[in-house]
C-alpha positions as CSV (number, residue, x, y, z in Angstrom):
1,X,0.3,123.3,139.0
2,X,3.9,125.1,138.4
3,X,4.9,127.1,141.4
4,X,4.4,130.3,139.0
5,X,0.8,128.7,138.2
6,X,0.2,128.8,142.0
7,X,0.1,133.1,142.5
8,X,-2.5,133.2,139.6
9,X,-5.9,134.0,140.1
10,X,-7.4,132.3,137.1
11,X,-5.5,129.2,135.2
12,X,-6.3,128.7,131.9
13,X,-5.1,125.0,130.9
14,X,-3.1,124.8,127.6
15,X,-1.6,122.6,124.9
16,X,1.9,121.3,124.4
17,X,2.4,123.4,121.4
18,X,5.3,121.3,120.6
19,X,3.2,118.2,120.1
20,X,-0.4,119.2,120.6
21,X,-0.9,121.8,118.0
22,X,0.0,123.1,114.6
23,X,2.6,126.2,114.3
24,X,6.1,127.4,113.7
25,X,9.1,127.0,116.0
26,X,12.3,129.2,115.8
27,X,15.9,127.5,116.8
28,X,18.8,129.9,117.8
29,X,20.0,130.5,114.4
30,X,17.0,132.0,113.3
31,X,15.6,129.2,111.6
32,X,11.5,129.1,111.5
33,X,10.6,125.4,111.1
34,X,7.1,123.8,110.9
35,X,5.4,122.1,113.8
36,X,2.7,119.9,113.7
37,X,0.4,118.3,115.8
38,X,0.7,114.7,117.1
39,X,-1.5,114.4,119.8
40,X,-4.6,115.7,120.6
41,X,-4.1,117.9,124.5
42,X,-5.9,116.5,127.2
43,X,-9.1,117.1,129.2
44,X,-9.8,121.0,128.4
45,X,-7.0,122.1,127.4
46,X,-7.0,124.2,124.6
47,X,-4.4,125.6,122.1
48,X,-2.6,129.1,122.7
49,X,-4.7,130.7,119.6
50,X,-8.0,129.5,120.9
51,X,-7.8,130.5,124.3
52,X,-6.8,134.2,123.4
53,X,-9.5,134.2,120.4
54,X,-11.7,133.3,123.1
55,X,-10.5,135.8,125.8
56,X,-11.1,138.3,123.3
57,X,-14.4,137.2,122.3
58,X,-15.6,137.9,125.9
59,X,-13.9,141.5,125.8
60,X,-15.9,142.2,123.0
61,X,-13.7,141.3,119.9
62,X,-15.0,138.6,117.7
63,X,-11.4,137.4,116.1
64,X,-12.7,134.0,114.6
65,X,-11.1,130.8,115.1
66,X,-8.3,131.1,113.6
67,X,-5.8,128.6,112.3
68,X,-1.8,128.6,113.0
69,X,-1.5,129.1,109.6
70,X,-3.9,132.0,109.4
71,X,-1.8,133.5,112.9
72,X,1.5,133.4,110.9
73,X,0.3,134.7,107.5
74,X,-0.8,137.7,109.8
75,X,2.5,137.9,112.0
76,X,4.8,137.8,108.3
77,X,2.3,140.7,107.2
78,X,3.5,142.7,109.7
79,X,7.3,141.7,110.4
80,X,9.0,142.5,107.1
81,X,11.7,139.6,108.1
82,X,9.6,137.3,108.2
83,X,7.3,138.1,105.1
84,X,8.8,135.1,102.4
85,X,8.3,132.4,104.7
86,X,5.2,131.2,104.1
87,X,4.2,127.7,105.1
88,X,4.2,126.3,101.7
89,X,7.7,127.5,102.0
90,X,8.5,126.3,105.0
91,X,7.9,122.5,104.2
92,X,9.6,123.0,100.6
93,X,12.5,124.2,102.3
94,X,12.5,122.4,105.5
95,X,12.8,125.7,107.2
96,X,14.4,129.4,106.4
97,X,16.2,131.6,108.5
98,X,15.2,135.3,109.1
99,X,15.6,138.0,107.8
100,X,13.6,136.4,104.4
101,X,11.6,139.5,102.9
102,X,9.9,138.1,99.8
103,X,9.3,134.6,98.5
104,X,11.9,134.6,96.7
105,X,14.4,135.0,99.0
106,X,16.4,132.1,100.2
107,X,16.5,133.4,103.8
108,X,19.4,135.0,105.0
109,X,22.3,132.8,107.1
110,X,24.2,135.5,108.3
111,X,22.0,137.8,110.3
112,X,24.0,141.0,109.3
113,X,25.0,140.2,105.8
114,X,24.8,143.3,104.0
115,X,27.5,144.5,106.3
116,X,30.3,142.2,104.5
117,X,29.0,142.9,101.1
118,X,31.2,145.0,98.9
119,X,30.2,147.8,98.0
120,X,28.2,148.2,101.1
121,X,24.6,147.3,101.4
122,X,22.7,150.1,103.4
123,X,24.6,152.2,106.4
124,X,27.2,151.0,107.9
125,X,26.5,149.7,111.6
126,X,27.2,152.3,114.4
127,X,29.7,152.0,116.8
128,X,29.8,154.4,120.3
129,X,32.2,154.2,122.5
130,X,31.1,153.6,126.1
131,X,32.6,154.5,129.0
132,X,33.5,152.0,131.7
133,X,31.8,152.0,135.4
134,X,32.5,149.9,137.9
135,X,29.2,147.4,139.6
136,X,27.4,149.9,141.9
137,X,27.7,147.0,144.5
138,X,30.7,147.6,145.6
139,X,33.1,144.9,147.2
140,X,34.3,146.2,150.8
141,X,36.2,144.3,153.3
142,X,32.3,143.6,154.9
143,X,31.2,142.0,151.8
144,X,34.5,141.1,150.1
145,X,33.5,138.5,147.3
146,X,32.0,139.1,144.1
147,X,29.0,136.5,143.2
148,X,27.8,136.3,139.9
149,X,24.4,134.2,138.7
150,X,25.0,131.7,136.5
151,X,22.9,129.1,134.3
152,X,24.2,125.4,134.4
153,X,23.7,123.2,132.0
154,X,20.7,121.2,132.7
155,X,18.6,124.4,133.5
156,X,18.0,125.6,130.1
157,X,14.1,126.3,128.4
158,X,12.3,123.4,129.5
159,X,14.7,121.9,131.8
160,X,14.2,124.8,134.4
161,X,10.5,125.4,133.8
162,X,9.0,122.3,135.7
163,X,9.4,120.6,138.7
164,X,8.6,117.0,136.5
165,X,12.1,117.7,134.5
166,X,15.2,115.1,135.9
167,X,18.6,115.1,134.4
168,X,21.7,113.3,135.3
169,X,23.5,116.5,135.2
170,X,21.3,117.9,137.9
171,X,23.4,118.9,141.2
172,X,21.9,120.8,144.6
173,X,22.3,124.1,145.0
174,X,25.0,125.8,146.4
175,X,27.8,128.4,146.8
176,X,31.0,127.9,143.9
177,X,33.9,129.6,145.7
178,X,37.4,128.9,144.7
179,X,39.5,126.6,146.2
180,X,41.8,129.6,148.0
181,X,39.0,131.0,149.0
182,X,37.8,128.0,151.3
183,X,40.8,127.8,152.8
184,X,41.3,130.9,153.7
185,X,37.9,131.6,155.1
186,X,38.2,128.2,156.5
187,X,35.5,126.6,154.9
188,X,35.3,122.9,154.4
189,X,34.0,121.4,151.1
190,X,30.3,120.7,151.9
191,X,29.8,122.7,154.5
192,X,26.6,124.4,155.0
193,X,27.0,128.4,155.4
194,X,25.6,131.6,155.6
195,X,25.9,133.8,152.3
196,X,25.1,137.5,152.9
197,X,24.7,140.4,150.7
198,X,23.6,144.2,151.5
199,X,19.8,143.1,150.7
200,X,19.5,139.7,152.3
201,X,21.1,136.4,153.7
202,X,20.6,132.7,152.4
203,X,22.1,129.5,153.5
204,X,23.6,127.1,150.9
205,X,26.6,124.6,151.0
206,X,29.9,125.7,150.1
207,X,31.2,123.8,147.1
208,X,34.9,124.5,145.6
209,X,35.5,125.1,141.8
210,X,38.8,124.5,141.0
211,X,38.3,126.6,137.4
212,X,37.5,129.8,139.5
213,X,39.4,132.6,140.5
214,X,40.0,133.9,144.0
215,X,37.4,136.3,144.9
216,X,34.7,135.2,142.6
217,X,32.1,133.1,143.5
218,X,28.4,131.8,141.7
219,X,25.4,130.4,142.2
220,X,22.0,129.6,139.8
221,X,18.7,131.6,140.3
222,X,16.5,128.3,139.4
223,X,16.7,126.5,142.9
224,X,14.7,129.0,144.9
225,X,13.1,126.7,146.9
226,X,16.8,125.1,148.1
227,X,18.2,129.2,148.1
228,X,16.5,132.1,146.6
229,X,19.8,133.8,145.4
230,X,17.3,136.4,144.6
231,X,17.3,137.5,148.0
232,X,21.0,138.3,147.3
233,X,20.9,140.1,144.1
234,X,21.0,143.8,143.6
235,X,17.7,145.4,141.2
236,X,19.9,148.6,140.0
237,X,20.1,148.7,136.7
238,X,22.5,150.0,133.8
239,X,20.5,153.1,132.3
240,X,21.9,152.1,128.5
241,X,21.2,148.8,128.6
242,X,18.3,148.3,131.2
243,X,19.9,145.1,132.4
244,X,19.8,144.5,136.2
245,X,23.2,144.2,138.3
246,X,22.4,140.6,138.6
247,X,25.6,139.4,137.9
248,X,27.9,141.4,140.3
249,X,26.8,141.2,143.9
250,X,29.1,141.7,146.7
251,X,28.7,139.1,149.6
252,X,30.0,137.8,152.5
253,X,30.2,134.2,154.1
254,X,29.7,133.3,157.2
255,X,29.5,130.0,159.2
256,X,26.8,128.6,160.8
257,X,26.4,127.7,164.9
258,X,26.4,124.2,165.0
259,X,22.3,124.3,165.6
260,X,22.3,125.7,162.0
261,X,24.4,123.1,160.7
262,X,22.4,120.2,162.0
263,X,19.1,121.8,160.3
């Protein structure tokens, strides 16, 4: 089981849509491409669509068995960018990108188009101006470096959702401080310290990174088990935007007594 699969009560084993079922995918340009199955899953388990046609059986709603196809045709009924991509469409084309609101449209592959078109298509888009506030965790000279969360490379989708996942760009956890930084706190490259916020403290080797500034400093949120940066992070959030002040976190760094260091 994933680590997430472990605080659930009930586990319901599924397919590798990917390669174990028929559907659609969607790539980062908006592009809805066919899938199809290759393999069949493994012991029980059981496509997404069956198991929640199933879970709603035994709730009381009898929703068929319905095919990926059937799923989509109902999903483009209801979005109106999706409603010209039917599957027949789909292989034709070898994929469309959204918006595509009848089957005649060619799909669209600028997402805001009707903004360039002259005369204008529509209303124009609105713009508000917004008034600057500073992170509401503030840096003092108790917690006088700013850590930001960051994603590295080899811990996008799949690569950070299972513990079976290796990549050659993989590296351990740590803290990313600058160069000046070190020095100045009189850290050594490696070194093992103590990283504190206003919520929590962590340990985590220090490692410089020559491309950041003095006074900044990062580390990733997918090694919880090496350092739950999470324990760092502050949960207020931005009332416009409802985004969480994960990415501004004042800390402090400490070193370790030589007990610490030795583990």
């Amino acid at each position: 089981l994933t680590k997430t699969a472990e605080y659930a009560d009930v586990v319901l084993p599924a397919a590798a849509d990917w390669c174990e079922a028929d559907g659609t995918v969607t790539n980062s340009e908006r592009r809805v491409q066919r899938t199809r199955k290759a393999i069949d899953p493994p012991g029980q388990a059981w496509p997404d669509i069956k198991i929640i046609s199933e879970l709603a059986k035994r709730m009381g709603h009898d929703w068929g068995n319905p095919t990926a196809e059937q799923a989509w045709d109902e999903l483009r009924s209801l979005s109106a960018m999706h409603t010209g991509m039917s599957y027949q469409r789909l292989e034709e084309l070898g994929g469309i990108q959204w918006p595509c609101p009848d089957e005649n449209h060619p799909g669209s592959a600028l997402l805001h188009e009707r903004l360039w078109a002259d005369p204008l298509e529509g209303a124009p888009a609105p713009f508000h101006a917004c008034e600057w506030l500073p992170p509401i965790d503030t840096l003092t000279e108790q917690f006088p470096l700013r850590m930001t969360t960051v994603r590295r490379l080899d811990s996008y989708n799949t690569g950070v959702q299972t513990d079976g996942y290796t990549s050659p760009l993989w590296e351990a956890e740590s803290l990313r401080v600058s160069p000046e930084d070190a020095a100045q706190l009189g850290f050594e490259d490696g070194e093992r310290v103590l990283v504190s916020s206003r919520r929590g403290a962590i340990e985590a080797p220090i490692k410089c990174d020559p491309s950041l500034r003095p006074g900044l400093s990062w580390m990733t949120p997918h090694a919880s088990g090496e350092a739950d940066v999470n324990l760092l992070t502050n949960e207020s959030w931005d009332p416009k935007s409802g985004t969480s002040e994960f990415k501004a976190t004042a800390i402090r760094v400490d070193k370790l007594t030589p007990e610490k260091q030795r583990g």
